[in-house]
MARFITOR-795101 format. One line per 4 residues: their letters; for each residue x, y, z of C-alpha. Coordinates in steps of 0.001 Angstrom, whole numbers, plus 500000, padded with zeros to 6 digits. Each point is the difference from the previous one (the first is absolute). Layout:
REM MARFITOR-795101
a	X:Y:Z  ...
***
This chain:
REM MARFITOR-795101
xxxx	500000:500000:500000  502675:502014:500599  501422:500807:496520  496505:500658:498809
xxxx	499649:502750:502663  503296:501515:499008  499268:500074:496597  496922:501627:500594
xxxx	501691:502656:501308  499616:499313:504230  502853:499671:502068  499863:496553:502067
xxxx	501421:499099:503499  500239:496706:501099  501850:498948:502782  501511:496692:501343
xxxx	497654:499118:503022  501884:498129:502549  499947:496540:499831  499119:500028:496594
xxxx	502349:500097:496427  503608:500839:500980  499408:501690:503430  500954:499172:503800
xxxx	498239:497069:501024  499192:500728:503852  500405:496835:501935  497398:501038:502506
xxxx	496100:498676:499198  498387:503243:501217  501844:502213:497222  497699:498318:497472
xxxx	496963:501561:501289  497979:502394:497677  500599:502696:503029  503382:499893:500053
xxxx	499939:500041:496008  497673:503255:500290  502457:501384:502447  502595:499153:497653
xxxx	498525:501468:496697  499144:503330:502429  503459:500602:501090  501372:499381:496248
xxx	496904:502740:498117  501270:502361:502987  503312:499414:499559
***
């Protein structure tokens, strides 16, 4: 989807979530939560 958006003309951002593709994979269970992926996401669009 991505190329079709840049050709289009938008600009795309699409990060690495953790855990997933070629990020840090957290050893502890908890960091897989959808809050802690929220949280996450939050401090990375403020950022």
């Amino acid at each position: 989807m991505i190329p079709r958006f840049v050709a289009a003309g938008h600009h795309v951002i699409a990060p690495d979530l953790i855990g997933f593709g070629r990020s840090d994979k957290p050893t502890e269970t908890t960091d897989y939560t959808y809050e802690r992926h929220v949280d996450w996401m939050t401090q990375w669009l403020v950022a």
